[in-house]
C-alpha positions as CSV (number, residue, x, y, z in Angstrom):
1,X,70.8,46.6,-31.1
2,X,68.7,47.7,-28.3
3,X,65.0,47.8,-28.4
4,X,64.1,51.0,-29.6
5,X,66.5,51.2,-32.7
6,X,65.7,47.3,-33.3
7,X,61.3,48.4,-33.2
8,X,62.4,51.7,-35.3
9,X,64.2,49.2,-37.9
10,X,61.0,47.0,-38.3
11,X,59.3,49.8,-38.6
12,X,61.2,51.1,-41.8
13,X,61.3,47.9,-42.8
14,X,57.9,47.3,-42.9
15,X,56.9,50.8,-44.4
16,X,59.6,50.4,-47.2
17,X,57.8,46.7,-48.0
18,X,54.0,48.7,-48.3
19,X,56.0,51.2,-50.7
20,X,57.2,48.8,-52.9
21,X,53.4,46.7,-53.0
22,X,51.9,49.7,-53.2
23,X,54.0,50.4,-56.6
24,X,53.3,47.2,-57.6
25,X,49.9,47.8,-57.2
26,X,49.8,51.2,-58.7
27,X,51.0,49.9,-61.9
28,X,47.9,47.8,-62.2
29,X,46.6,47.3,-66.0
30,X,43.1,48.6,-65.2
31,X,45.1,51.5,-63.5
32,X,46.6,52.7,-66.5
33,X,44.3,56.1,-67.4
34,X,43.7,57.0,-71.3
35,X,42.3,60.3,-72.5
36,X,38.9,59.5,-73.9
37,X,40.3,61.4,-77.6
38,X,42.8,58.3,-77.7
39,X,40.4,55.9,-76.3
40,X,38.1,56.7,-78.7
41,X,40.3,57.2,-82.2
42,X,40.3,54.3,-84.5
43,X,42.9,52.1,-86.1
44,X,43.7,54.0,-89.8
45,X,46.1,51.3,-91.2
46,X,43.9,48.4,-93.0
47,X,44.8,44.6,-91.6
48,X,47.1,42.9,-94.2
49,X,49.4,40.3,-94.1
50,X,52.0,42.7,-95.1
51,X,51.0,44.7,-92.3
52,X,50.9,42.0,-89.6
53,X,54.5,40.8,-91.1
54,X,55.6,44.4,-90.3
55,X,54.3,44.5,-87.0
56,X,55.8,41.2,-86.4
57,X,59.3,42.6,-87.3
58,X,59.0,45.2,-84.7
59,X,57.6,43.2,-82.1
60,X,60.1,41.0,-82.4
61,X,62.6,43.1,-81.9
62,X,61.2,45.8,-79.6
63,X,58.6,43.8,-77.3
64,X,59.6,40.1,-77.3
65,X,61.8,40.6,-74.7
66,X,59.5,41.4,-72.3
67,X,56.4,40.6,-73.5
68,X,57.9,37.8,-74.9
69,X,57.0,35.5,-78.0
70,X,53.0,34.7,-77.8
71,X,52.7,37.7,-76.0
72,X,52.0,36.1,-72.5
73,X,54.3,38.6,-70.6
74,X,56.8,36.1,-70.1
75,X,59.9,37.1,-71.9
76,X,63.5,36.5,-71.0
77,X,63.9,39.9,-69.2
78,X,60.3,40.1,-67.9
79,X,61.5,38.7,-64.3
80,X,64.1,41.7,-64.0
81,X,61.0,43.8,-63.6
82,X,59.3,44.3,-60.5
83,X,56.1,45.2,-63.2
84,X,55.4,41.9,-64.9
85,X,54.5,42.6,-69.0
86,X,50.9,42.9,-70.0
87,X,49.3,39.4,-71.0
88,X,48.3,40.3,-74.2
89,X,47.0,36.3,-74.7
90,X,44.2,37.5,-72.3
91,X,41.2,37.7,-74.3
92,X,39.1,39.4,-71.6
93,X,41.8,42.1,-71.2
94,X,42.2,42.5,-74.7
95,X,38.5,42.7,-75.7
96,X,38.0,45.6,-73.1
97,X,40.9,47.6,-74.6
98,X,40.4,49.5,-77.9
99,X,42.7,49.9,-80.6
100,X,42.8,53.6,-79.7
101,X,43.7,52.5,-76.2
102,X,46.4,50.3,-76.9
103,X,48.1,52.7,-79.6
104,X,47.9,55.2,-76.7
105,X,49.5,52.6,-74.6
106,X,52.4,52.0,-77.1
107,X,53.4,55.8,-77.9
108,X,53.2,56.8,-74.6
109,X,54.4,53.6,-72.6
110,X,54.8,53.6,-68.8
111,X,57.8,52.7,-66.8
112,X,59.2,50.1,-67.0
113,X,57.9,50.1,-70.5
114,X,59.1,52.9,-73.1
115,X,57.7,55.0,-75.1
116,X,57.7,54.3,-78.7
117,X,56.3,57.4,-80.0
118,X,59.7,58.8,-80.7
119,X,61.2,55.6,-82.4
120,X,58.5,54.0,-84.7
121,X,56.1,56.2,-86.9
122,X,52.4,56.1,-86.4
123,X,51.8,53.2,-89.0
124,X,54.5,51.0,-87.0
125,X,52.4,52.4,-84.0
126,X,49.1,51.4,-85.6
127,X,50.2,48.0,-87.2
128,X,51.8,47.0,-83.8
129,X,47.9,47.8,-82.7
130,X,46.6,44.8,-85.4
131,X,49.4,42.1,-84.5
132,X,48.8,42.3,-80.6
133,X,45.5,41.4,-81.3
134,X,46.4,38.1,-83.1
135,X,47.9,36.8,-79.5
136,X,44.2,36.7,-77.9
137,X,41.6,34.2,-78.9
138,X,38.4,36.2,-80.1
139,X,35.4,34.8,-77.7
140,X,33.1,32.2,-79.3
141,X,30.0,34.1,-80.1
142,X,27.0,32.8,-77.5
143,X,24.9,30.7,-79.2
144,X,21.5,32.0,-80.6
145,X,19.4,29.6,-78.7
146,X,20.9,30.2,-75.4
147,X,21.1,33.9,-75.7
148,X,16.7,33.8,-76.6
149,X,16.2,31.4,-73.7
150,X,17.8,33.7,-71.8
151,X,16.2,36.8,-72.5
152,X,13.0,34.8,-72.0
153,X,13.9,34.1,-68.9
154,X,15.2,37.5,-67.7
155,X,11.6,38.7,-69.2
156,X,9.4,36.5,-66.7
157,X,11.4,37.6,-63.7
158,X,9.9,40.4,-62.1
């Protein structure tokens, strides 16, 4: 290889590695945009155990796989993905997203990830919503005397 074709190979090398990280990159959870009319609509479908049971049906069959079992992204064909699952164990993730937002998220789906608009009816959709939830741990509520000590403190500081 002479000199020039061997700089013009690193070269494409090394612009077809910044592609790839940059899709990697793009596909970012906090990259992923939702109307503000989804963001903002509410789950219609009341939390029951026949609901969750439902939801866990589906999941198990349509989002295990990748998302795998506790919902901690790690499923059997996760690794075949160069976009690794959501974590949906993270409570910080999860208590940022609302239901309207992960609803959006399942009917509309982004690659690798389908869309499950077309194959599960909005109750599927919405219970799905309910069960994800049970994989993250709610934060323990701060308690009372730390949060008035605090706002004591934040009150003297000028």
């Amino acid at each position: 290889m002479t000199p020039h074709r061997s700089s013009r190979f690193a070269f494409l090398l090394i612009s077809l590695s910044l592609a790839l990280v940059g899709s990697a990159l793009s596909h970012d959870k906090k990259d992923w945009p939702v109307p503000e009319e989804a963001r903002t609509m509410t789950n219609p479908v009341p939390l029951t155990d026949a609901a969750l049971a439902s939801a866990k049906a589906i999941f198990d069959e349509s989002c295990a796989n990748c998302h795998g079992d506790t919902g901690k992204g790690d499923g059997p064909d996760a690794a075949m993905y160069s976009v690794k699952p959501a974590d949906l164990s993270d409570a910080h993730m999860m208590s940022e997203m609302t239901d309207g937002e992960i609803f959006y998220k399942i009917s509309e789906g982004r690659k690798p990830m389908p869309p499950f608009k077309k194959t599960l009816t909005e109750e599927q959709r919405w219970q799905l919503v309910h069960f994800v939830r049970t994989f993250a741990p709610k934060p323990a509520p701060a308690p009372a005397k730390k949060v008035a000590r605090a706002k004591k403190s934040a009150a003297k500081k000028p």
